[in-house]
C-alpha positions in Angstrom: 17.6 -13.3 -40.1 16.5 -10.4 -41.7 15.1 -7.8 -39.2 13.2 -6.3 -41.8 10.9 -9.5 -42.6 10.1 -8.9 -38.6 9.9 -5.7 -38.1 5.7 -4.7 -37.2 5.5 -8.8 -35.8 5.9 -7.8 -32.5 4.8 -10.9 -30.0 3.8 -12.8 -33.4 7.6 -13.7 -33.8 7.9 -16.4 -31.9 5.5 -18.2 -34.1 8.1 -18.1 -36.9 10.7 -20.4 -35.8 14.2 -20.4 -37.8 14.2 -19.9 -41.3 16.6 -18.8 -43.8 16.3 -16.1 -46.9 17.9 -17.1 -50.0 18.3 -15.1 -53.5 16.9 -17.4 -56.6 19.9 -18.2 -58.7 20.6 -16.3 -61.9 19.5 -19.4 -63.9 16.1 -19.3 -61.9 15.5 -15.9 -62.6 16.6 -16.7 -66.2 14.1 -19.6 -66.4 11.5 -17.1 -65.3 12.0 -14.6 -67.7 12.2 -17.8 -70.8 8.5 -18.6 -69.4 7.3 -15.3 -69.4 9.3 -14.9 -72.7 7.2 -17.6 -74.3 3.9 -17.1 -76.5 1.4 -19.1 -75.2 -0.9 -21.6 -77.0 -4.2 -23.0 -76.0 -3.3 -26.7 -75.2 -5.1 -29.6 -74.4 -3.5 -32.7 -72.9 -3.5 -36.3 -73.0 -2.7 -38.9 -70.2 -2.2 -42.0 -71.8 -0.6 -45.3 -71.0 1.7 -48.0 -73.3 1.6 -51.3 -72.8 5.9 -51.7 -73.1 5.7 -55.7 -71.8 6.5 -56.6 -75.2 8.3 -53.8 -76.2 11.2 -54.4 -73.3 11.3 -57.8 -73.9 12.7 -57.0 -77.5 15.1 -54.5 -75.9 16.3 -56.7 -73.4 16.8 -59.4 -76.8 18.9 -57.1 -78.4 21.4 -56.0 -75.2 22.2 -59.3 -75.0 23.1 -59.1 -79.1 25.2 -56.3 -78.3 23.2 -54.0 -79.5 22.8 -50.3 -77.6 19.5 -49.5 -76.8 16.7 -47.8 -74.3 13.6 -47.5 -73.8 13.9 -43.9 -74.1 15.5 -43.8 -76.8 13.2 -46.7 -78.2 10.1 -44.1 -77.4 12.3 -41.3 -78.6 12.1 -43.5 -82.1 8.4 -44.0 -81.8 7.6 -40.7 -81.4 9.5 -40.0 -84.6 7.8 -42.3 -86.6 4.5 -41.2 -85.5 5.2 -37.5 -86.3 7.0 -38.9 -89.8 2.9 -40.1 -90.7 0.9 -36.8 -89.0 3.3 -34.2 -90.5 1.1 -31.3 -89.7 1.8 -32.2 -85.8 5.8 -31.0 -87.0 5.0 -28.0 -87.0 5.9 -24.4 -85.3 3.3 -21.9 -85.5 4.4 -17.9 -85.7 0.8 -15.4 -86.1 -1.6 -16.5 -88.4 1.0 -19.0 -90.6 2.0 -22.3 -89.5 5.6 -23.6 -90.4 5.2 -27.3 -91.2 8.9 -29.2 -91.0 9.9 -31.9 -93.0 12.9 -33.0 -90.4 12.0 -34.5 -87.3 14.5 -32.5 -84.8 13.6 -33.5 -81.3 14.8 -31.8 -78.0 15.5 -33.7 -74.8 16.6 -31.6 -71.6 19.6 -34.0 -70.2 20.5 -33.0 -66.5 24.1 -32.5 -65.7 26.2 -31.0 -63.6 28.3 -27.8 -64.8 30.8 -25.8 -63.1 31.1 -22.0 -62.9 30.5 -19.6 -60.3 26.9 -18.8 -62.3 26.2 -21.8 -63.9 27.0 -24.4 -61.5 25.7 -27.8 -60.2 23.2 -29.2 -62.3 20.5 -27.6 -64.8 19.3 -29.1 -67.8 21.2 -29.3 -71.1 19.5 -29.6 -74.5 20.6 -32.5 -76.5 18.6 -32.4 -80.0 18.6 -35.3 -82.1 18.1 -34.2 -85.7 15.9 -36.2 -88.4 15.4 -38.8 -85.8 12.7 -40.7 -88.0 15.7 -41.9 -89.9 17.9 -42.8 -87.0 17.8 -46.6 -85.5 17.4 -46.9 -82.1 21.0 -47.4 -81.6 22.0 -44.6 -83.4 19.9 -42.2 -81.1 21.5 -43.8 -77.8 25.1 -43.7 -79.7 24.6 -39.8 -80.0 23.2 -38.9 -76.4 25.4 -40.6 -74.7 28.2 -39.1 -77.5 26.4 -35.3 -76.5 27.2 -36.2 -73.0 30.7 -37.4 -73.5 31.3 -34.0 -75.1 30.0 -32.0 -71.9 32.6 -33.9 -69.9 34.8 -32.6 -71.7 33.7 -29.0 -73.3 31.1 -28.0 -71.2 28.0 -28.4 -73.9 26.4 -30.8 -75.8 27.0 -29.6 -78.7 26.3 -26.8 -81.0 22.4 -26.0 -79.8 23.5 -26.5 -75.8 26.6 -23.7 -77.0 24.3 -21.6 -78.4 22.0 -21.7 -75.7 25.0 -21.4 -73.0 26.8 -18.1 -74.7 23.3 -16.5 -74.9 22.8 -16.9 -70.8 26.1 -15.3 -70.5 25.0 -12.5 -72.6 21.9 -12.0 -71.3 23.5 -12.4 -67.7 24.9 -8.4 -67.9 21.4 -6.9 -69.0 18.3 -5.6 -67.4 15.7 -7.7 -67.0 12.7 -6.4 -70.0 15.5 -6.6 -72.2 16.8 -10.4 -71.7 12.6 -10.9 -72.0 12.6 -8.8 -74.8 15.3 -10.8 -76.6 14.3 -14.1 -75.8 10.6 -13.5 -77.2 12.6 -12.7 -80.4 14.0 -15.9 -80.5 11.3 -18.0 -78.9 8.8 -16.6 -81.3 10.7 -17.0 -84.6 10.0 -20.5 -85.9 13.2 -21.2 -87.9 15.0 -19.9 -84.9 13.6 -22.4 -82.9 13.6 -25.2 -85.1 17.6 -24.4 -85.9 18.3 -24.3 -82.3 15.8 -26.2 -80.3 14.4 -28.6 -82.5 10.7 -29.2 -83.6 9.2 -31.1 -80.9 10.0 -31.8 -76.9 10.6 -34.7 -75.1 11.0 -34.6 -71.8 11.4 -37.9 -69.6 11.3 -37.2 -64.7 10.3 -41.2 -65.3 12.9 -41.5 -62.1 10.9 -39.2 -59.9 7.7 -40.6 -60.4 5.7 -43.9 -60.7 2.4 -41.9 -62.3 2.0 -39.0 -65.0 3.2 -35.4 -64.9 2.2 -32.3 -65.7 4.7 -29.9 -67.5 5.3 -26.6 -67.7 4.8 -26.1 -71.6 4.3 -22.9 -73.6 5.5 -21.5 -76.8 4.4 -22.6 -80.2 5.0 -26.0 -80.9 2.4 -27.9 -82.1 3.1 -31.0 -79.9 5.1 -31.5 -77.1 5.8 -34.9 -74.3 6.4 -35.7 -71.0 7.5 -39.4 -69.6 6.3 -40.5 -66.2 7.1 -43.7 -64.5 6.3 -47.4 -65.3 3.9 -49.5 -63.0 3.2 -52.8 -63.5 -1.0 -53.5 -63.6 -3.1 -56.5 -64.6 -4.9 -56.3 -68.0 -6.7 -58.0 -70.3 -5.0 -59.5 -73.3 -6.3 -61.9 -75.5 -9.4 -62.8 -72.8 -6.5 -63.4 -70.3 -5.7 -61.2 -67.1 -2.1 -61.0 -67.1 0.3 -58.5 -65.3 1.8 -55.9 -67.9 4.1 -53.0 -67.8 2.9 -49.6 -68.6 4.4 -46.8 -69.2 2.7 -43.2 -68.4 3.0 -40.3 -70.9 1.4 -37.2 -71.1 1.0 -35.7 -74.7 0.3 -31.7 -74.8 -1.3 -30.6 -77.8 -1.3 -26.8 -79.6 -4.7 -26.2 -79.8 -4.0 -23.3 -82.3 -2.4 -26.0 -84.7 -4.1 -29.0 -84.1 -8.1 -30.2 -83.5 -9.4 -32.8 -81.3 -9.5 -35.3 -83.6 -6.8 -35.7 -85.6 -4.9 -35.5 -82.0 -6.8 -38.4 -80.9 -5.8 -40.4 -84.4 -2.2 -39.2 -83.8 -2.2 -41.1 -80.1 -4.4 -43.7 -81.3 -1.3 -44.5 -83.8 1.5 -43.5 -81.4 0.0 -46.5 -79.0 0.2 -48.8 -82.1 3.9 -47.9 -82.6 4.8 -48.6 -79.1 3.5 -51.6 -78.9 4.1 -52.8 -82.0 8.2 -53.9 -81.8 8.2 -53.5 -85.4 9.8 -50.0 -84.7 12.5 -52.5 -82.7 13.0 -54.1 -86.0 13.3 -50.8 -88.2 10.1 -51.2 -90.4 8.4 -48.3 -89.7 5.1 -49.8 -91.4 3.1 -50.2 -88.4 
């Protein structure tokens, strides 16, 4: 115990108890300076819920095909389509122009454990599945679980996580305005971003909780996602109370990009994709 944290406590110290003082990890502080790095936007959120009963029942019917699926990589596939039909929502923002994508690159933090006397134990990976919109289902699953075959074996994910990995490492032997300094270079260039991040973020703690969440989101993106848990509930369907499955998602909007309204017709449509399993089926026509 430090003697300095006590010193001036006098007969207040026994009030303390035992407690221990630990530095924050290089990729804490490194985590720090990418949030204070980022340029923020004005968002507004959405907490929505998906009726997946429907939805897992046609995953469940095509696992026992043979077929590899998820329902994350089903919603992964959703989300894809959706952004395919509101196009402006694909989009990175950089000053007073807005970069509007014609790929669909999406980025999904994947933790796993990593060895290294810096980087050690686990911390989240980027895996970024490009042009998803015209990926199946199975395809997506094939190439995360191919991304984390690959760490086993080199250490990344593949090019974006490499990128991302040698830049900590650089950034590990400078001061600290200048690692903010250069990742507000990168963070704030679109086509940097979009080469190795992706246009949109998908990010799933549907393991650690049974409700929404509320993430940490900044830089300029016009739309980014986070994946709570899945309860079941009653609901009405067809005049009939029946016991469904929901999923929670929260959907965080750019403000600076993207108006009330055609935010509410983008999650309007997004529910229609979900639970329509015509996505299942590959006809994106919903």
């Amino acid at each position: 115990m430090p003697k300095s944290i006590n010193k001036g406590l006098g007969k207040y110290n026994d009030m303390l108890g035992d407690y221990k003082v630990k530095r924050l990890s290089f990729l804490r502080l490194l985590a720090i300076d990418g949030f204070d790095a980022l340029q923020f936007g004005h968002n507004m959120m959405a907490l929505i819920e998906f009726d997946i009963t429907e939805a897992r029942k046609a995953l469940r019917g095509q696992k026992k095909s043979g077929k590899k699926v998820s329902l994350f990589t089903f919603i992964i596939k959703s989300i894809a389509v959706a952004l395919s039909k509101y196009k402006k929502l694909n989009s990175i923002r950089r000053g007073n122009r807005i970069i509007e994508f014609k790929d669909i690159d999406i980025n999904i933090p994947v933790e796993l454990n990593s060895e290294g006397e810096k980087f050690g134990g686990k911390f989240p990976h980027q895996i970024v599945i490009r042009d998803a919109a015209n990926k199946t289902i199975e395809e997506i699953y094939q190439e995360i679980n191919a991304a984390k075959r690959r760490h086993q074996q080199s250490g990344d994910t593949g090019k974006e996580d490499k990128w991302v990995l040698h830049m900590m490492k650089m950034l590990l032997i400078l001061p600290r305005f200048i690692r903010i300094l250069i990742l507000k270079i990168f963070a704030n260039n679109p086509f940097t971003v979009k080469r190795m991040s992706g246009t949109t973020f998908i990010t799933s703690v549907a393991t650690f909780t049974s409700g929404f969440v509320i993430p940490y989101i900044g830089g300029s993106r016009a739309v980014s996602f986070a994946l709570g848990g899945i309860v079941k509930k009653p609901a009405v369907v067809d005049d009939d109370i029946l016991i469904r499955e929901f999923l929670s998602m929260t959907v965080i909007f750019n403000h600076d990009i993207v108006d009330g309204a055609p935010a509410a017709r983008f999650v309007k449509y997004l529910k229609k994709v979900i639970e329509n399993t015509n996505v299942l089926l590959q006809n994106n026509d919903v």
